[in-house]
Structure formats: structure tokens, C-alpha cells
TORKEMAR-568126 format. One record per residue (C-alpha): z negated, y negated, x. Coordinates in steps of 0.25 Angstrom, whole numbers, plus 2048, in hexadecimal, padded with zeros to 3 digits. Example, Ala and Ser with C-alpha at 12.3 -4.5 7.8 and 13.67 -1.06 7.14 Angstrom:
<atoms>
<<7E1 812 831>> <<7E3 804 837>> 
</atoms>
This chain:
<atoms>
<<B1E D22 357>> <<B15 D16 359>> <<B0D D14 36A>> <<B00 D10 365>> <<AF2 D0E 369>> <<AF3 D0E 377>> <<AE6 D09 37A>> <<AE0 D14 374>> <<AEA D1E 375>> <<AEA D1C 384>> <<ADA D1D 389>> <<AD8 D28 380>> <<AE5 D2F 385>> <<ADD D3B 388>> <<AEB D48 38E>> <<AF0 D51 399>> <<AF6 D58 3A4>> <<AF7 D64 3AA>> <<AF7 D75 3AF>> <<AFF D82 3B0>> <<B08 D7F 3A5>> <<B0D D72 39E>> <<B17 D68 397>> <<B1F D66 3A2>> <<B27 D6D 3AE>> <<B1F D75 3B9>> <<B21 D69 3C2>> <<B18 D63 3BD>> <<B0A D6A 3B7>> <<AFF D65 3BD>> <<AF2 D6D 3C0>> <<AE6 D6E 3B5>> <<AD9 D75 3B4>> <<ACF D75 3A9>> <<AC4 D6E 3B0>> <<AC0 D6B 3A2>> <<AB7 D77 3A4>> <<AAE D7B 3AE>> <<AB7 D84 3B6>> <<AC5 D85 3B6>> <<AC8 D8F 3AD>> <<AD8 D8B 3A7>> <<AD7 D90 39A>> <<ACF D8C 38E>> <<AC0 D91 38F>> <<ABA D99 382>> <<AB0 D8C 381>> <<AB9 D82 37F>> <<AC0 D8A 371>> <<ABC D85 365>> <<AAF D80 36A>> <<AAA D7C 35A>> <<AAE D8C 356>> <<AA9 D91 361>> <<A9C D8B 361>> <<A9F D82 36F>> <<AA1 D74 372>> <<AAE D6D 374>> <<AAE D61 381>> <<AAC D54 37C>> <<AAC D48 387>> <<AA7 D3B 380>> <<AAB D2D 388>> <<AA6 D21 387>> <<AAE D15 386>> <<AAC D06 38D>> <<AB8 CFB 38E>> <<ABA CF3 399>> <<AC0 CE7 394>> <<ABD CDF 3A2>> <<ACB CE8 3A8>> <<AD4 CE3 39E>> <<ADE CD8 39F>> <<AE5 CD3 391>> <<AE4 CC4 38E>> <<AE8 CC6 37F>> <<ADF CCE 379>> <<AD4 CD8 37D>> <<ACE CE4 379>> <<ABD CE7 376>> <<AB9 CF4 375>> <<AAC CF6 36C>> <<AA6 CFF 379>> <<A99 CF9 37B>> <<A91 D03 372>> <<A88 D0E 376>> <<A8A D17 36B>> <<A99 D18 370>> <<A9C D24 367>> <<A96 D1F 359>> <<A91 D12 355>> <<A9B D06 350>> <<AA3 D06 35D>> <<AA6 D13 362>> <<AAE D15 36F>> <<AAF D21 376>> <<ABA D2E 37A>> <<AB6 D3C 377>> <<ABE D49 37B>> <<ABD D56 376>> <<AC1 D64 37E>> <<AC3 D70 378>> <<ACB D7B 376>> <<AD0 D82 368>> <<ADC D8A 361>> <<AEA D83 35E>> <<AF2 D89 355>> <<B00 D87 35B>> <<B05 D89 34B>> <<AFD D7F 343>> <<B00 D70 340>> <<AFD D69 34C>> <<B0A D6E 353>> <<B17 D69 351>> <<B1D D73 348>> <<B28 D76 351>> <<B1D D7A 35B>> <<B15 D83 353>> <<B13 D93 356>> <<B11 D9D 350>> <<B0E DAC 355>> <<B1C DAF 356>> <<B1F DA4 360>> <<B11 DA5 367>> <<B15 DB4 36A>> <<B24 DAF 372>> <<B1C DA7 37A>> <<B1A DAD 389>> <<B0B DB6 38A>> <<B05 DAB 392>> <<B07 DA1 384>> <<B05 DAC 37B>> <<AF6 DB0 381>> <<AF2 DA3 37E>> <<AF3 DA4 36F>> <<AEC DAA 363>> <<AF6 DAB 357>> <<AFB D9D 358>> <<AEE D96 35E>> <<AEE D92 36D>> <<ADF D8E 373>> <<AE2 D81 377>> <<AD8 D76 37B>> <<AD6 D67 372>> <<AD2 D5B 378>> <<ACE D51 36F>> <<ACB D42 371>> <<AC3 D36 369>> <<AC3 D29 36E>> <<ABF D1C 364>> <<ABD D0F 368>> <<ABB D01 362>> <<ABC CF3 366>> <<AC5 CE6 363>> <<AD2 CDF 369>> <<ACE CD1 369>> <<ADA CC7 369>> <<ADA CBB 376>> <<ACF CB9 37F>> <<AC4 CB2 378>> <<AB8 CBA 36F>> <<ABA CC3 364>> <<ABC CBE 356>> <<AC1 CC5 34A>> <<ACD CBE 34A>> <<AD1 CC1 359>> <<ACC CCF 359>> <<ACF CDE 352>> <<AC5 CE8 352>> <<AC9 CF7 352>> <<AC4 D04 354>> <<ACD D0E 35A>> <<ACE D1E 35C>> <<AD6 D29 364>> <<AD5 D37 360>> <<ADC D42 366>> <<ADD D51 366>> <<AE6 D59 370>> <<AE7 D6A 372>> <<AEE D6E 37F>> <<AED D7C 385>> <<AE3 D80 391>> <<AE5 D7D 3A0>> <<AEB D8C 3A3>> <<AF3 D87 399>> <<AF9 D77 39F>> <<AF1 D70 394>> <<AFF D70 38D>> <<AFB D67 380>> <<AFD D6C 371>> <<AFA D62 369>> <<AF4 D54 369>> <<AF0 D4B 35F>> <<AEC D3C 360>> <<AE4 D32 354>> <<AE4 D25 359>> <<ADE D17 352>> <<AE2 D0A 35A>> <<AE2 CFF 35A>> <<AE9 CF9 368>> <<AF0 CEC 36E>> <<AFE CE9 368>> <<B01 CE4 376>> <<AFD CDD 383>> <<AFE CCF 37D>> <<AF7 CCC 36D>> <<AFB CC0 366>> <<AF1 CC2 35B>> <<AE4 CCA 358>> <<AEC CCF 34C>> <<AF8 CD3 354>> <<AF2 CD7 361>> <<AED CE7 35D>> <<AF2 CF1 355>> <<AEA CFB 34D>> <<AF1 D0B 34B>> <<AEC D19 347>> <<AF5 D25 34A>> <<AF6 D31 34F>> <<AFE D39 358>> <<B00 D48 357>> <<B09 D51 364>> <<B0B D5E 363>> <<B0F D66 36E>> <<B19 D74 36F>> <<B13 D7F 376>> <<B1B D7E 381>> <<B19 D6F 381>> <<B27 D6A 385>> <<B26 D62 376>> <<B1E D5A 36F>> <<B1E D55 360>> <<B15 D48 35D>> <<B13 D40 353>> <<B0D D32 34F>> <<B06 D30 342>> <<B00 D22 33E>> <<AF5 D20 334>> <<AF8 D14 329>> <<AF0 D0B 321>> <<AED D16 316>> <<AE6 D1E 321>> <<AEE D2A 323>> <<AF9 D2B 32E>> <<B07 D29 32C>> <<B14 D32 32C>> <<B15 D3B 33C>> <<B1F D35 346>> <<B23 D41 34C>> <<B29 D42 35A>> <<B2F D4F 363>> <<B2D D4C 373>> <<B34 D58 37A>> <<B36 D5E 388>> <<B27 D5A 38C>> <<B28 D63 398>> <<B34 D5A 39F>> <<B28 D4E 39F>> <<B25 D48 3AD>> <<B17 D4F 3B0>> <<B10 D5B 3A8>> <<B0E D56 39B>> <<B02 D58 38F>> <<AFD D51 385>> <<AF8 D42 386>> <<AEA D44 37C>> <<AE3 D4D 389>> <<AE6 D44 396>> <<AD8 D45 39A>> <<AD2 D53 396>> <<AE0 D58 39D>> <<ADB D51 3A9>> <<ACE D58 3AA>> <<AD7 D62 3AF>> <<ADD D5C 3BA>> <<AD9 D5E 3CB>> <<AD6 D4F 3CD>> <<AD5 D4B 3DB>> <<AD7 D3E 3E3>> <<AE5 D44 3E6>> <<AEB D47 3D6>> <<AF5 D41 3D0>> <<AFC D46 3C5>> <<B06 D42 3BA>> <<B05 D47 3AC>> <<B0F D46 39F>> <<B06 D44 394>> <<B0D D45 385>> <<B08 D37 37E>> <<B0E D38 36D>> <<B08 D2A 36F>> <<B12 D25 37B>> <<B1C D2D 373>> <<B1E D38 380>> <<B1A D3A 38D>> <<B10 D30 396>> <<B0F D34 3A4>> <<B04 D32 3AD>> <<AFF D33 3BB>> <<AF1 D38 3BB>> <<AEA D36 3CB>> <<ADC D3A 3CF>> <<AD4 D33 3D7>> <<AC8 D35 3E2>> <<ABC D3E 3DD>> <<AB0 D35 3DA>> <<AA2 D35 3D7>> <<A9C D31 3C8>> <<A92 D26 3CA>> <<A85 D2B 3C5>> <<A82 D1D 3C0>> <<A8E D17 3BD>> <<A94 D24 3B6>> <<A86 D29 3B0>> <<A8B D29 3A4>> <<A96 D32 3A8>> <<A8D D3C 3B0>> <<A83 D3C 3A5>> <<A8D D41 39B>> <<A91 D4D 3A5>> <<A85 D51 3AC>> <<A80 D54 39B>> <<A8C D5C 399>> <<A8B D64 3A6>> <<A80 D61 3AE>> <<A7D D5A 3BB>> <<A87 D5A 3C8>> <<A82 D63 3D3>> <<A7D D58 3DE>> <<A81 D5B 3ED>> <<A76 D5E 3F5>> <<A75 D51 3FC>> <<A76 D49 3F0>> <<A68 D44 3F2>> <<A6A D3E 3FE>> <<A75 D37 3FB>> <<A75 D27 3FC>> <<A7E D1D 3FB>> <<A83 D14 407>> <<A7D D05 408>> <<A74 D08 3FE>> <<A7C D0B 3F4>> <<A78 D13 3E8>> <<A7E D20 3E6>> <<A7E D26 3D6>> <<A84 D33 3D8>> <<A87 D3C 3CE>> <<A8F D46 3D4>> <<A99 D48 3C9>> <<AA5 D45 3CD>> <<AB2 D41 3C7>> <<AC2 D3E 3CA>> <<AC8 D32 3C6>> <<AD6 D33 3C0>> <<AE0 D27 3BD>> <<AEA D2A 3B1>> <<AF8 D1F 3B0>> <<B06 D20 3AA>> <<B0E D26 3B4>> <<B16 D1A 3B4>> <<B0D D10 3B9>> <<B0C D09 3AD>> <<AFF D07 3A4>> <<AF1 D0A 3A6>> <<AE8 D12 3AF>> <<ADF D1B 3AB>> <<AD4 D1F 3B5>> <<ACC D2D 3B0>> <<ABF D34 3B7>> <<ABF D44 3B6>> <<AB2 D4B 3BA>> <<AB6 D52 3C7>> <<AB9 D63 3C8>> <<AB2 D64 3D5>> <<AB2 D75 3D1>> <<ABB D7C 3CA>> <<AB1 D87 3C5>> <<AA6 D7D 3C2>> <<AAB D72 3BD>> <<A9E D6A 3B8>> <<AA5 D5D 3B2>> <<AB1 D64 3AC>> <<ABB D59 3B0>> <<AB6 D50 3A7>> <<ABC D41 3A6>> <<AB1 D3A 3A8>> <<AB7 D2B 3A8>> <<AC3 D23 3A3>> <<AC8 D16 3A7>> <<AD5 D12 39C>> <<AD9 D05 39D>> <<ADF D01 38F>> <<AED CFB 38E>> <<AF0 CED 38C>> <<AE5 CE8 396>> <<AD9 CEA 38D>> <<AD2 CF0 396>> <<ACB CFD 39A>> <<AC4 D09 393>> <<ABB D11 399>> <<AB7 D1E 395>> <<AAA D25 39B>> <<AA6 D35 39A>> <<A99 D31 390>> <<A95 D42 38A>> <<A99 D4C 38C>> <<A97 D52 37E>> <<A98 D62 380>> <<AA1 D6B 38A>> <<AAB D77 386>> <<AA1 D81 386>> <<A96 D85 390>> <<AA0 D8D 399>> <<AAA D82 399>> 
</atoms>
């Protein structure tokens, strides 16, 4: 099994961490809550089920994408990303993120699970009550997160202009679709799949435009036991014909001996909607990565609660307040000024900035922006990330995603 596409793999790396239950020892479970709705009700609201049968609407977050090339640092070769457009979904050039939140029935006997995973009624009915209350048959209400980033653009080989002979145009995608069960639950993952086309460095240093990128399309499939201590995974790469290639399957097992509590890598960031960010947390995650062939770790740290710039960050605040109306102002919000002059553009939404590394030092550092939880039982912003900063490998330089529409919400009530 191949490590490829880490540049794409990597910012669009959106899994999880965790509650009351989960792959690992009690040691180390961490705290979550479904701050995805707008109390903090743990199990899976009727609003979120099926939403297309049921008549309701799915969340779906939609991000821009901008790329700073100014923060990157590689004398060999660089990277332009086709950004620049307004029409960032559509047009020639699209480059955006979308996520997609719902809930639906799994059916712990069909083909996405691994067949010595699969259950049927008479399995389901030797698991303790507590498990058992949770099915229907062999279907288990579980939540899926989807995610679709494209981007365009072109490595250009040495440091003069682009040219068709230095240069190699590419356009690039990552879908990914991920069921893992409610917070009452621990968010312990079921199954995930990722469908990836890339087209990355070979390394730090090119010698050639011809040899400096390669370009790949694959797909990686992980399913989970339902007491998640193992996982099978397999990598699939697509040919020249068009259609993918025999599975290269693997077994990973003892998943609840990993260093922290452990889920799957493909929901990172709606997990994190879940967390109690402060200035004070830290925590460190196992996350399960069929593209890093195992386990990644990584420490996760809060940061001090700020405020979104209603100039700077309009765009942010205009795609919120039109979901879920306008912040509540203080009383002395008209009086307010700023010092020396200095203009002030509230907007009183607030948010938490959170810094995501490799537990061991190494790589890079994510820096993420979650819409504050200021009360539990009215929740207005739901925890939403609002901003990501992903520097991408090889010195490149960074990608910034920003919150740009929020399309629909899980329902009224939610």
C-alpha cells in the first residue's frame, strides 16, 4: 500500500476524538458534546435522520479557498493555485471545501463491512441491552459526514515565469464519506471511505518539471468492528483504462492499546465541534490514517476566546448571521469606542482558535477557528469551524479556508 497525495490528503483531513465510550482504555476518553445542535442533547435528534426522506435538510458548510504563496519557502519549484475566481464553486477553476452532516441507518450486515465484522440478528441479540437498544434489525442510526474539496492550479518548475515547458497544470479532488455513532455513544467510527485525485511533489528538491510531481487516483476503504479494537482497510488505485485496480487489503488490530482515544481520521474537524475549547485545553488524539498505513497522533490545544472582526471577517459573519440570525448585542455595545482613535468593528460572535500538530513535533501546524459555545441550551452558532489555516508540505505554502454559506441546518429544532 502506497502513501500518496499528501498535500491534499492532509488539509482536507477532516476526523475525531472523543466521549463516554471509545477505541481506547478509560484512561484516556476525552469529554464530548454535540454542540453541533443547538442545545446539548447527546444522542441523534429526529431532524437530523434521513433528512431527503424525511422531507428536512442536511448541514452543509461551504469554504472558500485562498493560497498564500508569500509564507512558502521551496527554491525548486512552486505551486499556483487557480484561486482567484469569484465563482469558486463553478466556473473553469473551482476551489472550495463543502462538509455535509447528517444522520441515517447503517446496516451492520451489508457490504461496507468487512465480512468478519458483519451481524446479524442473532449476534446483535448477545450484545449487552445498552448496544442492543440502539438497533433495528441489523441497522444502527449512526451519523455521516461527508466532505468535497476540488482545487486547481500548477507546480511550476525554478524561479523564473511559467511556460509550458517548466510548468504542469492539474486539477485535484478529495471526497470523503465517514459513519461513526452519536456522542452518547463516543463518536466510535463504522466506517469511512476516501476518493482521492492528486497530483503532489515527489520531494523537497525537483530536478526536472517532468520529474518534480506525480499524478494518482485511489481510493481507500476502513472498516471498523463494533467494538472498534480492529480495523480492515484497503487501498485501490485507478489505471489508465479508467477503473481501479485489484484491493490491497490490510487488518490493524488491538486499536484500544493506541496512545490516546482513537477514531477515525476523515472527521477531525466535525468531532471537534464537540470539544470544550478554552485557553487552557490540550488534548491528544489517535486518529486511524489507511493513508499513513495506522495510527497518527496529535495534540490538539485551545487557545484565548476572540472576537470576529466585523470587517475583516464579514464574510464569515454574513454567512452565519443568514443561517441563524443576528448575535444578541450587550447593552452597552453603542457606547463602546476604541482607544486612540482606533476603529472598533464588532461583531460579537465569537470564536476559539485551536492549533492541531503531530504529537511528535514533526510537520506542520494547523491553526482552526470554532464558533464559541457561550450556552449550552442555546447554542446559536452550533460550533462551527469557521477558519482554517493548513500549511501545505514541502514549503509551498499556506491554504486558507474561510466559513463562505451556510447552505441549510439539521432541521429547525436543531
Amino acid at each position: 500500500m502506497k502513501k500518496t497525495g499528501k498535500i491534499i490528503a492532509v488539509a482536507a483531513a477532516c476526523a475525531c476524538i472523543v466521549g463516554v465510550s471509545g477505541c481506547a482504555s478509560s484512561v484516556n476518553r476525552l469529554s464530548v458534546d454535540s454542540y453541533w445542535y443547538i442545545d446539548n442533547y447527546e444522542g441523534i435528534q429526529s431532524t437530523s435522520i434521513d433528512p431527503e426522506e424525511n422531507g428536512r435538510t442536511a448541514e452543509v458548510l461551504l469554504y472558500n479557498i485562498t493560497f498564500d504563496e508569500q509564507s512558502g519557502g521551496n527554491g525548486s519549484y512552486r505551486v499556483n493555485y487557480f484561486t482567484d475566481g469569484e465563482d469558486f464553486t463553478g466556473g473553469e477553476n473551482p476551489h472550495y471545501y463543502k462538509t455535509t452532516f447528517y444522520a441515517t441507518s447503517f446496516d451492520w450486515s451489508d457490504g461496507r463491512v468487512a465480512e468478519a465484522y458483519r451481524l446479524d440478528e442473532a449476534a446483535i441479540n448477545n450484545l449487552p441491552e445498552s448496544d442492543r437498544a440502539r438497533f433495528d434489525g441489523t441497522s444502527e442510526v449512526v451519523y455521516v459526514f461527508e466532505t468535497e474539496l476540488k482545487i486547481s492550479g500548477e507546480y511550476i518548475f525554478g524561479k523564473g515565469e511559467a511556460t509550458g515547458n517548466n510548468t504542469v497544470e492539474f486539477s485535484d479532488y478529495m471526497n470523503t464519506v465517514s459513519y461513526f455513532r452519536s456522542a452518547r455513544n463516543g463518536l466510535v467510527p463504522v466506517y469511512s471511505r476516501q476518493e482521492v485525485h492528486t497530483t503532489s511533489p515527489n520531494g523537497m528538491v525537483a530536478g526536472s518539471a517532468d520529474t518534480m510531481c506525480k499524478e494518482i487516483e485511489y481510493v481507500y476503504e476502513v472498516s471498523y468492528n463494533f467494538e472498534c479494537t480492529e480495523a480492515t482497510y484497503s487501498y485501490a488505485e485507478k489505471g489508465e483504462n479508467g477503473q481501479y485496480g485489484k484491493k490491497v487489503m490490510h487488518t490493524a488490530d488491538k486499536l484500544e492499546n493506541s496512545s490516546y482515544t482513537l477514531f477515525d481520521n476523515n472527521t477531525l474537524y466535525q468531532v471537534m465541534r464537540g470539544m470544550s475549547f478554552s485557553d487552557t485545553f490540550s488534548a491528544g488524539v489517535s486518529l486511524f490514517s489507511a493513508a499513513d498505513l495506522g495510527i497518527v497522533n496529535v495534540s490538539i490545544a485551545g487557545g484565548a476566546r476572540s472576537e470576529l472582526d466585523g470587517k475583516d471577517d464579514a464574510d464569515i459573519v454574513s454567512a452565519l448571521t443568514a443561517a441563524y440570525g443576528e448575535p444578541e448585542k450587550p447593552e452597552n455595545a453603542e457606547s463602546e469606542e476604541g482607544g486612540e482613535g482606533e476603529e472598533v468593528n464588532h461583531s460579537y460572535i465569537y470564536y476559539n482558535p485551536v492549533s492541531i500538530k503531530n504529537a511528535n513535533g514533526k510537520g506542520v501546524t494547523r491553526t482552526a477557528w470554532f464558533a464559541s459555545v457561550d450556552d449550552e441550551d442555546d447554542n446559536t452558532y452550533r460550533a462551527t469551524m469557521l477558519y482554517l489555516n493548513q500549511p501545505l508540505s514541502y514549503g509551498l505554502g499556506n491554504w486558507e479556508f474561510r466559513l463562505a454559506e451556510v447552505v441549510s441546518v439539521l432541521g429547525e429544532l436543531a
